[in-house]
py3Dmol code that shows the C-alpha trace and the ligand (Angstrom):
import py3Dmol

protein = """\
ATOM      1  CA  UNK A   1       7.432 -10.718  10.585  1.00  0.00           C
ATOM      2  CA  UNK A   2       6.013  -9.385   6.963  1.00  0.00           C
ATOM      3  CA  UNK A   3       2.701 -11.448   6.983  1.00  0.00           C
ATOM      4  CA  UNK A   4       1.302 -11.016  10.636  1.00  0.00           C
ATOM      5  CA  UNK A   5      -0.043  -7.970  10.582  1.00  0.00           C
ATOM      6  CA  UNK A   6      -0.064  -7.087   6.707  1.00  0.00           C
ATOM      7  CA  UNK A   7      -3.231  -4.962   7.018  1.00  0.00           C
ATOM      8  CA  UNK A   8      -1.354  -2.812  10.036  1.00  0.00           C
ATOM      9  CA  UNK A   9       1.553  -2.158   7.504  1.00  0.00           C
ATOM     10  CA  UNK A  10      -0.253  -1.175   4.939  1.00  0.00           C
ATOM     11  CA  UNK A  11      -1.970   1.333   7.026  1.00  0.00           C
ATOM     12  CA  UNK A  12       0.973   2.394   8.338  1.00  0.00           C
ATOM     13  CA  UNK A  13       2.578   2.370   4.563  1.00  0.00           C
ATOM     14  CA  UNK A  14      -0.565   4.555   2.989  1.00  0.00           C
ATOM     15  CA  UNK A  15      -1.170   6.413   5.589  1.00  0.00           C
ATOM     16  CA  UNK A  16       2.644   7.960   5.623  1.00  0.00           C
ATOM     17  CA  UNK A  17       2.488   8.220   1.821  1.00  0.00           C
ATOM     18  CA  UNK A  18      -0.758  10.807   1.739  1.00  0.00           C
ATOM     19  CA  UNK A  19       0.590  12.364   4.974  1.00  0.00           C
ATOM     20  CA  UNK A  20       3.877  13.270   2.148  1.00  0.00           C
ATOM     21  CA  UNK A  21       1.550  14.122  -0.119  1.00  0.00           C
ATOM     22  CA  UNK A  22      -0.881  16.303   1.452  1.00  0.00           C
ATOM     23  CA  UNK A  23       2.275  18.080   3.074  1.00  0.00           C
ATOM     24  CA  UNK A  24       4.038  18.550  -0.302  1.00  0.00           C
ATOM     25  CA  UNK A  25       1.364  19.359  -2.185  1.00  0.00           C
ATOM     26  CA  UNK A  26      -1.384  20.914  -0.596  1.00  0.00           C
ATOM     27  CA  UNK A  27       1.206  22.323   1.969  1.00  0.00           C
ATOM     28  CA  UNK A  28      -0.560  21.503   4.992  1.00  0.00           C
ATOM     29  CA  UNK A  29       0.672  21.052   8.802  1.00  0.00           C
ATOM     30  CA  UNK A  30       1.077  18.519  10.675  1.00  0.00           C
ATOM     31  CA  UNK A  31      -2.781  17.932   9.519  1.00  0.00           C
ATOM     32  CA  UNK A  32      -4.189  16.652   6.724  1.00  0.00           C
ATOM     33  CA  UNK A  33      -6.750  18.552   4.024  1.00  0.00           C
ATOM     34  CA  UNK A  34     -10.337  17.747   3.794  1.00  0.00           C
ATOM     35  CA  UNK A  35      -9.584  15.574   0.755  1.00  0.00           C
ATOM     36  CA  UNK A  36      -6.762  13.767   1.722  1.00  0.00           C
ATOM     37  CA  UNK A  37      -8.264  13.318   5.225  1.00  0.00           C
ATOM     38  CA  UNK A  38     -11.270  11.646   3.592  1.00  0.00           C
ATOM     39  CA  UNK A  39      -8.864   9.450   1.374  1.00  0.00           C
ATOM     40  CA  UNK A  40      -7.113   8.288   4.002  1.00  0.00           C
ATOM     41  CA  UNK A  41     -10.085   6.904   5.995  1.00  0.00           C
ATOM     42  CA  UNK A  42     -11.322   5.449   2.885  1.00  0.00           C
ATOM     43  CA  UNK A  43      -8.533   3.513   2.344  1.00  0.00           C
ATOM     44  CA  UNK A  44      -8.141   2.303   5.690  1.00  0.00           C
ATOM     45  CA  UNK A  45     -11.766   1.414   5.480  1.00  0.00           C
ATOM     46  CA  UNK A  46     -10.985  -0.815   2.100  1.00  0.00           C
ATOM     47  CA  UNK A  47      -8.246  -2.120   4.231  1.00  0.00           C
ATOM     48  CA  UNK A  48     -10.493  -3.406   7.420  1.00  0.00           C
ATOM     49  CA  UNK A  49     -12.378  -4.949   4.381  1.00  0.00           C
ATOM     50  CA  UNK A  50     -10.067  -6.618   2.804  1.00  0.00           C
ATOM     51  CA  UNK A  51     -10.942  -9.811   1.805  1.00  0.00           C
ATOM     52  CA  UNK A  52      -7.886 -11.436   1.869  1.00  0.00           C
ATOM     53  CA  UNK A  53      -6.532 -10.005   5.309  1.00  0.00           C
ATOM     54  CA  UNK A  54      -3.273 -11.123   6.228  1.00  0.00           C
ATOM     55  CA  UNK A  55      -2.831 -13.363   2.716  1.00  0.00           C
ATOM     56  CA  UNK A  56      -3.353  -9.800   0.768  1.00  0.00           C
ATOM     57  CA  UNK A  57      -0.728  -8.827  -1.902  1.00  0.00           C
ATOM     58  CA  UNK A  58       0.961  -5.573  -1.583  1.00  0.00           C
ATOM     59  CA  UNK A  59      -1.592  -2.554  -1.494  1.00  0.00           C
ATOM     60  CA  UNK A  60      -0.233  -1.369  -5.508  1.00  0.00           C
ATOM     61  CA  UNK A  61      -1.626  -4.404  -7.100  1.00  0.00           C
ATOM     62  CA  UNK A  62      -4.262  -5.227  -4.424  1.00  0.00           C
ATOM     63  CA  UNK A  63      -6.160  -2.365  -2.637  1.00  0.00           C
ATOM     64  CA  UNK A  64      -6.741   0.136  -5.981  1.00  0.00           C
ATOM     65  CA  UNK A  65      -8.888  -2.835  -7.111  1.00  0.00           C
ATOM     66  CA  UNK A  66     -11.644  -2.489  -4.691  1.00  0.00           C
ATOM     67  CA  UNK A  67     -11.296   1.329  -4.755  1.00  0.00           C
ATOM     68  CA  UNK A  68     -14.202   3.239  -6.099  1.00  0.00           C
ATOM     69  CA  UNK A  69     -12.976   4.870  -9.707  1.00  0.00           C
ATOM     70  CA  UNK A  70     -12.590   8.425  -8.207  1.00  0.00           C
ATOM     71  CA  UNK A  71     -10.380   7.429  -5.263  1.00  0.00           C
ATOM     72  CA  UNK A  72      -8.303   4.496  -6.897  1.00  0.00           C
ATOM     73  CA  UNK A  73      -7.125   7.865  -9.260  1.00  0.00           C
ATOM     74  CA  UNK A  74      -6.527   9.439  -6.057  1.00  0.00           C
ATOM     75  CA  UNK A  75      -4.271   6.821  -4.431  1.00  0.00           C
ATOM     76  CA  UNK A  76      -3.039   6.470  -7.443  1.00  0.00           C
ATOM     77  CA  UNK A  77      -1.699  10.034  -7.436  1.00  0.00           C
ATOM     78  CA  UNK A  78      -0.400  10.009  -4.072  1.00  0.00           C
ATOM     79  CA  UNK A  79       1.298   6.874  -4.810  1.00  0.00           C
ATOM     80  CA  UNK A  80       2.666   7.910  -7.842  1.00  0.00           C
ATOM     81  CA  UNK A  81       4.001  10.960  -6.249  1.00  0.00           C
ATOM     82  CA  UNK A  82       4.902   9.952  -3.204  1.00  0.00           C
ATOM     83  CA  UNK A  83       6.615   6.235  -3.429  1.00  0.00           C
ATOM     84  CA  UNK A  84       9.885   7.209  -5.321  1.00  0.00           C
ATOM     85  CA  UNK A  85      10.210  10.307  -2.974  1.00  0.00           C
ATOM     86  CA  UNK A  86      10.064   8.165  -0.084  1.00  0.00           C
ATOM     87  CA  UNK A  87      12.765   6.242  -1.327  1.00  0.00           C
ATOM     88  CA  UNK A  88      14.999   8.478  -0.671  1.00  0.00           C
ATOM     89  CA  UNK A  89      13.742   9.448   2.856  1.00  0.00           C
ATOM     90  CA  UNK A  90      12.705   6.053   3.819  1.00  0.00           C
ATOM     91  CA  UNK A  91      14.146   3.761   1.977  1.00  0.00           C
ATOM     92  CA  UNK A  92      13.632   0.742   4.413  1.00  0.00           C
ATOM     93  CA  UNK A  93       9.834   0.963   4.608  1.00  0.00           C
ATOM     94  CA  UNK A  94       9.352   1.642   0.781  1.00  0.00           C
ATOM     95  CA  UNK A  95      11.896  -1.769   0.035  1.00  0.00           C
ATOM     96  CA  UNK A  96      10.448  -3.430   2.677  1.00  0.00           C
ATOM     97  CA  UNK A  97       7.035  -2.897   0.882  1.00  0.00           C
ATOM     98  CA  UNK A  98       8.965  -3.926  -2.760  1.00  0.00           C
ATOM     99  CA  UNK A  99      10.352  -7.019  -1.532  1.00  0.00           C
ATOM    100  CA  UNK A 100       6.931  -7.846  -0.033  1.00  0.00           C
ATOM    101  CA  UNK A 101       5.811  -7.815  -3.565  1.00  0.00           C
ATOM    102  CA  UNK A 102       8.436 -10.020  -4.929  1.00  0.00           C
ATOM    103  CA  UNK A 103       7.700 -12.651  -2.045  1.00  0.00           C
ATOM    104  CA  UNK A 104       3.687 -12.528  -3.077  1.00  0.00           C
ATOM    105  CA  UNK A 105       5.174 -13.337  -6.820  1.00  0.00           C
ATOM    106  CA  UNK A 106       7.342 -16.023  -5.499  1.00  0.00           C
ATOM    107  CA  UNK A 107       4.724 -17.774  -3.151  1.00  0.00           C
ATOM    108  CA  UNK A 108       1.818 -17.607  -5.987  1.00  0.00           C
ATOM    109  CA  UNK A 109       4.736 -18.744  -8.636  1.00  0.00           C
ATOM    110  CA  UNK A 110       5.038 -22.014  -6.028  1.00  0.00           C
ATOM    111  CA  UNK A 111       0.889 -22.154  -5.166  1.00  0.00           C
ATOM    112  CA  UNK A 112       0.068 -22.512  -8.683  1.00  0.00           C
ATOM    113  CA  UNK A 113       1.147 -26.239  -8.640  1.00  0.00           C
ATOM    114  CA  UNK A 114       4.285 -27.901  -9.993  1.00  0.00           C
ATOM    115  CA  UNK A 115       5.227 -28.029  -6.721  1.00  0.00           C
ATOM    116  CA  UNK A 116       7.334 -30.783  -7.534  1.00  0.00           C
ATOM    117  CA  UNK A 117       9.734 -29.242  -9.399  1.00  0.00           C
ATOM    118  CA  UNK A 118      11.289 -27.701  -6.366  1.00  0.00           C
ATOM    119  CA  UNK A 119      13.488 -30.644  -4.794  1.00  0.00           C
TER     120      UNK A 119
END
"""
ligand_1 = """\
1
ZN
Zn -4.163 17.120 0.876
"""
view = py3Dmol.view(width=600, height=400)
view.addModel(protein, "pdb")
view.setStyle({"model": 0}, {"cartoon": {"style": "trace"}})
view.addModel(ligand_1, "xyz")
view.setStyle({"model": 1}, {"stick": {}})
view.zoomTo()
view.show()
């Protein structure tokens, strides 16, 4: 379920967070501004790119890496802003997304040899 379509969720995950954003902040409709608009199809764009695809970590210690200095501050923002907001309205997708981070910790923890240790 969390690793099949990874890149789909975090499209799904970003593209909800500037939506609350743009709508908060910039107070628009239903649409989104010029400059969220563009930020969002960047990202997505960084997304199709991604390198690791399906095996990606989590988009907070991933994606900002390959953004471009100007909109990695941007995300940044909008995450900033908009994740602990989101808890409260939806909590499921924003755990979800935290406990996908703990799992990428976990499986590196066991990829990084010693594998033996675990009986
Ligand atoms: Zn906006």
């Amino acid at each position: 379920m969390f690793s099949r379509n990874r890149i789909e969720f975090e499209k799904s995950i970003v593209t909800k967070m500037i939506g609350f954003y743009c709508k908060k902040l910039h107070h628009s409709e239903g649409v989104l501004c010029p400059e969220c608009a563009a930020l969002l199809e960047y990202s997505h764009k960084r997304l199709d790119k991604c390198v690791y695809q399906n095996d990606k970590p989590t988009c907070s210690k991933c994606t900002i890496h390959c953004y471009k200095p100007d909109k990695r501050r941007q995300i940044r923002d909008v995450m900033r802003y908009s994740q602990p907001r989101m808890l409260l309205r939806r909590p499921h997708l924003v755990i979800l997304h935290a406990i996908e981070g703990l799992f990428d910790k976990f499986n590196k923890k066991k990829a990084s040899g010693k594998r033996h240790i675990y009986k």
